[in-house]
N, C-alpha and C positions, 0 to 999 in steps of 0.2 A: 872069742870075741872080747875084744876092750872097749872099754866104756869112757871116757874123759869127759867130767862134767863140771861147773862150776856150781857153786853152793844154790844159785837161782837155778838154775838147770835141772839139779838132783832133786829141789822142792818140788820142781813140773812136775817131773816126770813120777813123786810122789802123790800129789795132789791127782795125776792122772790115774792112779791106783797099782803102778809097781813099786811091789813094797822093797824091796830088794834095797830103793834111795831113801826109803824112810827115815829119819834121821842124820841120815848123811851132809845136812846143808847148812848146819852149825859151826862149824868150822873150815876155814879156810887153811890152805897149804897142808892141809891133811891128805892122804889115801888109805884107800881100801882096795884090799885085796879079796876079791869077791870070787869066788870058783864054785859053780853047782848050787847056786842060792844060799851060799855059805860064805861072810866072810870073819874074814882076820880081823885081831886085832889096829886099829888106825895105826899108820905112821905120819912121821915127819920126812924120813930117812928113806930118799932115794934107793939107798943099798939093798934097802929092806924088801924091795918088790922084786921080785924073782920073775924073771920073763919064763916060760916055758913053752916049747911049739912042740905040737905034737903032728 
């Protein structure tokens, strides 16, 4: 599952009590790499996000 949200979206869906966006809606042009309730490090760097399908 992928998620694409903008910083108002990520506060929602925080404020709605999944923590997973918790802080995520501080910065703009950033991503996260989230897998398993676990993420990464933010980027900037498109490069950086690794697709994987299983």
């Amino acid at each position: 599952m992928i998620a694409v949200v903008t910083p108002a979206q990520a506060k929602a869906f925080a404020d709605a009590g999944f923590a997973l966006f918790e802080g995520k809606e501080a910065t703009e042009g950033v991503a996260y790499d989230c897998r398993d309730f676990v993420c990464r490090l933010p980027t900037s760097d498109p490069r950086a996000l690794a697709v994987s399908v299983s």
